[in-house]
C-alpha positions in Angstrom: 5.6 -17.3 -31.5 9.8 -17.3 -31.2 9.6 -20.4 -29.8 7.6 -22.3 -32.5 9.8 -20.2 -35.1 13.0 -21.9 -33.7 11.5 -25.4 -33.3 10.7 -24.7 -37.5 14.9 -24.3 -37.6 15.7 -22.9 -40.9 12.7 -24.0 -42.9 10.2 -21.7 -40.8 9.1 -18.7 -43.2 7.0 -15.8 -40.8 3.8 -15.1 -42.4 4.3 -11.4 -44.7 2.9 -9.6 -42.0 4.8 -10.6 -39.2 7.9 -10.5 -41.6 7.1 -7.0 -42.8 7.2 -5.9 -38.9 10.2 -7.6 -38.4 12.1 -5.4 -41.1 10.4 -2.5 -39.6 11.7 -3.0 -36.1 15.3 -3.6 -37.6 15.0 -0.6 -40.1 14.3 1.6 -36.9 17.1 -0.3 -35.0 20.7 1.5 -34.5 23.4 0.4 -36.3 24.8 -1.1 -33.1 21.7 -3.5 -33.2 22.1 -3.9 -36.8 25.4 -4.8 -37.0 24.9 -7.2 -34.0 22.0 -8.7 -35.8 24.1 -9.3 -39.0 27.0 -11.2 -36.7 24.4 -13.4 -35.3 22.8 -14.5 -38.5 26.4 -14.6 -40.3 26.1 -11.4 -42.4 29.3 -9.5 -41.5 32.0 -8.8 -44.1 34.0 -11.6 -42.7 31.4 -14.0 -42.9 29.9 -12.8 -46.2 33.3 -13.2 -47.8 33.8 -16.1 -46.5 30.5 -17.7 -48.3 30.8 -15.7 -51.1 34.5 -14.0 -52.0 32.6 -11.3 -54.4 31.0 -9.8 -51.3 32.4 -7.1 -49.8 30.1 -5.6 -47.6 26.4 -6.1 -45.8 
């Protein structure tokens, strides 16, 4: 399943239910894993407000 999700690059949408257990495994995730999550998908403060200078925080 990953591997046909990174073929599909940006474009690849996981079906609700595999996206709803996604969120579910991240919820229940420490905010270690969180914030390493966020860094890899270019959601930390920095990057935020580099996209966007109104945001301030995840």
């Amino acid at each position: 399943m990953i591997v046909k999700w990174e073929k599909g690059g940006e474009k690849m949408v996981p079906r609700p239910a595999n996206q709803q257990a996604l969120d579910t495994v991240l919820a229940a995730a420490s905010t270690e894993v969180q914030t390493r999550f966020a860094e890899m998908i270019g959601l930390t403060t920095r990057a935020a407000h580099a996209q966007d200078p109104g945001v301030t925080s995840l």
